[in-house]
C-alpha positions as CSV (number, residue, x, y, z in Angstrom):
1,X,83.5,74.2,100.5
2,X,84.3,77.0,98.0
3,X,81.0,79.8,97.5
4,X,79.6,79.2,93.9
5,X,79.9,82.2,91.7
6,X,76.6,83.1,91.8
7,X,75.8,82.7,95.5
8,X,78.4,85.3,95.9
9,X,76.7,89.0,96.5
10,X,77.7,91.4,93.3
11,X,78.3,94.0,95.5
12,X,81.2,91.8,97.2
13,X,82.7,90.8,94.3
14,X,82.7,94.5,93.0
15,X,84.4,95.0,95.7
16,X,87.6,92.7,95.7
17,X,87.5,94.5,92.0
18,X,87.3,98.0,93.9
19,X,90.2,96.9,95.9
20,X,92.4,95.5,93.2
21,X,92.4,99.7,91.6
22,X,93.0,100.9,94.8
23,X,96.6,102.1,94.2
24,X,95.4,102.6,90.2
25,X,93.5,105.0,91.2
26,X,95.8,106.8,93.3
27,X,98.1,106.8,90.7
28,X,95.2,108.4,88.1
29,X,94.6,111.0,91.0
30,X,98.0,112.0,91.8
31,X,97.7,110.3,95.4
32,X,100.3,108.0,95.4
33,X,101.6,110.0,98.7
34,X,103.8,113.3,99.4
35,X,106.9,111.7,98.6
36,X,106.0,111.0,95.0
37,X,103.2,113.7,94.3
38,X,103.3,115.1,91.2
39,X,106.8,112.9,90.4
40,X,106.8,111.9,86.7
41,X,109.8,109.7,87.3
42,X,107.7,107.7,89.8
43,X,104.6,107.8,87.5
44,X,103.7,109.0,84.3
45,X,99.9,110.2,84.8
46,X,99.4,110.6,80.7
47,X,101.1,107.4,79.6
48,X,98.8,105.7,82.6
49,X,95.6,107.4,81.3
50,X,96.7,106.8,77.6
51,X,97.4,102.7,78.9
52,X,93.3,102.9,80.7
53,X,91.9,104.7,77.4
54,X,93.3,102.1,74.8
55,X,91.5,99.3,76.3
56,X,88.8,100.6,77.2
57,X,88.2,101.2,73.0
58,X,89.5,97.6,72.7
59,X,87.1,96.7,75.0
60,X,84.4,99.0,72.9
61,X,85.0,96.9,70.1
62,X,85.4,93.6,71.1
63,X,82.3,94.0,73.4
64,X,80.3,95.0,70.0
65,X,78.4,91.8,68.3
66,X,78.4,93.9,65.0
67,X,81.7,94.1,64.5
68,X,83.0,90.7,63.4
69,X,86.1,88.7,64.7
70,X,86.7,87.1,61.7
71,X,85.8,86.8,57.8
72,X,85.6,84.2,54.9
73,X,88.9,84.3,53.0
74,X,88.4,82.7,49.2
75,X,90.6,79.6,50.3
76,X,87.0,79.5,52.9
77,X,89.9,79.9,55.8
78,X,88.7,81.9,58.8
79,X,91.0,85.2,58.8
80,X,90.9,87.7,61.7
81,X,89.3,90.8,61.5
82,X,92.0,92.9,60.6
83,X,90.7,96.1,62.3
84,X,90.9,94.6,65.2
85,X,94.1,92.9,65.0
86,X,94.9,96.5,64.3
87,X,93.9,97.2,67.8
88,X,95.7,94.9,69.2
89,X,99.0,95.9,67.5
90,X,98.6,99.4,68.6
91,X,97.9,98.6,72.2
92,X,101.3,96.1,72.1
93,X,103.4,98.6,70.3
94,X,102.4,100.9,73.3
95,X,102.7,98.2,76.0
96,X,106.8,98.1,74.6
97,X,108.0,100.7,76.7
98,X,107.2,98.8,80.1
99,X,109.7,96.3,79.4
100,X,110.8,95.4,82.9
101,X,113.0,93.9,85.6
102,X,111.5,92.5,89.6
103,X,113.1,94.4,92.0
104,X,112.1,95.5,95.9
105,X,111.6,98.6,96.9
106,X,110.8,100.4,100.6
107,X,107.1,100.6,101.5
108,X,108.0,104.3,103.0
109,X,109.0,105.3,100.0
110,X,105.8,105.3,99.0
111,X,103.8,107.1,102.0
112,X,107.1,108.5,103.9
113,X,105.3,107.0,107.0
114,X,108.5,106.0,109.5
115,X,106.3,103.1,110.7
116,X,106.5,101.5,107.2
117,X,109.1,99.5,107.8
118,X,108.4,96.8,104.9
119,X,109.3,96.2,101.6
120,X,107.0,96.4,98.7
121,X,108.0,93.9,95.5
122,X,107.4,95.1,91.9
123,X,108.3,95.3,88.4
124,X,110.7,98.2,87.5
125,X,111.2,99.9,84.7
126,X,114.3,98.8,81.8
127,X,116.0,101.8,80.6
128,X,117.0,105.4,82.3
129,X,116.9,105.9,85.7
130,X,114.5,108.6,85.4
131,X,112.1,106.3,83.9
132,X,108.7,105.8,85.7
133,X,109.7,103.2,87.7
134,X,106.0,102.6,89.4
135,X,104.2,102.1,86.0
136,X,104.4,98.6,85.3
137,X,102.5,97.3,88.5
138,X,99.8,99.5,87.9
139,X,99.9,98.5,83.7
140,X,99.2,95.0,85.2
141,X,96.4,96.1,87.3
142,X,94.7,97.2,84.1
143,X,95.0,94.4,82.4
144,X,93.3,92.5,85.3
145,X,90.7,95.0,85.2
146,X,90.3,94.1,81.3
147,X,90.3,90.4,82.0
148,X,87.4,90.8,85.0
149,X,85.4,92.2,82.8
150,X,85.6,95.6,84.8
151,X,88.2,97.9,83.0
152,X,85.0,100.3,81.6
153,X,84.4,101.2,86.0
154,X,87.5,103.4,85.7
155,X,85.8,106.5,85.2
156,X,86.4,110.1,86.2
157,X,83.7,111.7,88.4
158,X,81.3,114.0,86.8
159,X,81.8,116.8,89.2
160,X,85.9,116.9,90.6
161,X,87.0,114.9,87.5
162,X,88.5,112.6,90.6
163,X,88.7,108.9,89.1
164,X,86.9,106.3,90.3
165,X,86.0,102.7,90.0
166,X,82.3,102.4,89.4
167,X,80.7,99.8,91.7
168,X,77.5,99.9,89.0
169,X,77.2,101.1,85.2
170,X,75.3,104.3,86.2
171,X,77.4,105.6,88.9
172,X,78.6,109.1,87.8
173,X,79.8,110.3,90.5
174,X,82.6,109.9,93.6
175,X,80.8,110.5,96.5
176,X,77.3,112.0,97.8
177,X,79.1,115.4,97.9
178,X,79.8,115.6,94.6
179,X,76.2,114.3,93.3
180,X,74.6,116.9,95.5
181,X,76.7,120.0,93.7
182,X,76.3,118.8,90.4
183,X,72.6,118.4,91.0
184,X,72.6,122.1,92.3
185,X,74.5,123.6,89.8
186,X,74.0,121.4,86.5
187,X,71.7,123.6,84.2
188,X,70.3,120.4,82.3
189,X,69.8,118.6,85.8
190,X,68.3,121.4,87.2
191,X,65.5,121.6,83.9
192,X,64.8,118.3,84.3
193,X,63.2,118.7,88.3
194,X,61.7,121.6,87.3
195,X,59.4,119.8,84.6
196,X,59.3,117.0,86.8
197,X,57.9,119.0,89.7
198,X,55.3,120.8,87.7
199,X,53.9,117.5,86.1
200,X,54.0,116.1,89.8
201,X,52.1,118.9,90.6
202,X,49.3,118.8,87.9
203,X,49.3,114.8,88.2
204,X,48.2,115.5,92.0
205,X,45.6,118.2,91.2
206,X,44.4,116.5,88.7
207,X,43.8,112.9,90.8
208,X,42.2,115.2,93.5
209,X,39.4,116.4,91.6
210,X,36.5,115.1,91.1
C-alpha cells in the first residue's frame, strides 16, 4: 500500500529533492568532472545561474498573496496580471535558446572513469556544435525544482560561496566546516556571542544572589 504524504518523514522527502540537484549542483560548482571542468561548451555556468535566478524571482512573486493574479477588466472579465505575465514572457524568451534534440551520450565522458562503460541519455543542444550541450537536462531539473516547491533551496553557502540545496529554510551553510569559520571570523556573528555571553553572565549572578 503506497505511504500517505504525510506519514512520510520531511527529511526523506527533502532528500529525494536533494538527490534530484545532485548533478545541478555540480554543474553550479564546476564539478561536473575533470574532463569537462571549466568547459563552457559542456556547460554554461552564467546562463545556468541566470536560468536558477529567474525563477527563483518568479517564484518571489507568485509566492506573494499581495501581489494579485488577476484584475477586473470593465467588460467584469478576469484579466491576468500583466506584470506577471511579464515574468513569464521573460523567463520563456530565455528558455528559447535550449531548443533541443534526444541523443546518448558515454557516461565516461562525464567522470573519464574507464569503468564507466554505460551510456547516459539526454537532451542536446540545436544549433553549433560548440553549444552547451549538457544544459538542457540540468534546465529541466530546475523546473522540477520549481514545480516541488523547492527551487528557493538552491542557495550558495555563506562561507565558500559553494552551492547547495538547503534541506531547511535556515540552513546557510554547506557543511559544519564552513559554519565553524564563519562563526570565527564573521564580525557581526562574533558581536552577537559576546552580548550574549555577558547577559548570560549577569542573568547567572543575578539568580545567585539573594
Amino acid at each position: 500500500m503506497a505511504k500517505h504524504e504525510s506519514r512520510i518523514q520531511k527529511s526523506d522527502r527533502d532528500f529525494s529533492h536533494e538527490s534530484a540537484a545532485k548533478m545541478l549542483l555540480k554543474a553550479l560548482n564546476d564539478e561536473l568532472g575533470p574532463a569537462t571542468r571549466g568547459r563552457r561548451e559542456v556547460v554554461d555556468g552564467r546562463a545556468l545561474l541566470l536560468t536558477v535566478k529567474r525563477f527563483q524571482a518568479l517564484e518571489s512573486v507568485l509566492s506573494n498573496r499581495d501581489i494579485p493574479l488577476f484584475s477586473l477588466a470593465p467588460d467584469q472579465s478576469m484579466d491576468p496580471n500583466p506584470e506577471v505575465m511579464r515574468k513569464f514572457a521573460a523567463i520563456n524568451r530565455f528558455l528559447r535558446r535550449y531548443e533541443a534534440y534526444p541523443r546518448i551520450i558515454p557516461e565516461f565522458y562525464t567522470d573519464a572513469n574507464p569503468l564507466s562503460r554505460g551510456l547516459l541519455f539526454h537532451w542536446g543542444r540545436v544549433g553549433p556544435h560548440q553549444q552547451p550541450f549538457f544544459e538542457v537536462g540540468l534546465v529541466q531539473d530546475i523546473v522540477k525544482l520549481y514545480q516541488a516547491g523547492r527551487i528557493s533551496s538552491l542557495k550558495q553557502c555563506d562561507q565558500c560561496r559553494r552551492w547547495l540545496f538547503a534541506r531547511f529554510p535556515h540552513q546557510r551553510f554547506c557543511g559544519a566546516v564552513c559554519k565553524e569559520a564563519f562563526h570565527r571570523s564573521n564580525e557581526t556573528d562574533k558581536k552577537r556571542r559576546r552580548e550574549w555571553a555577558r547577559n548570560n553572565y549577569w542573568l547567572h549572578k543575578n539568580k545567585n544572589v539573594k
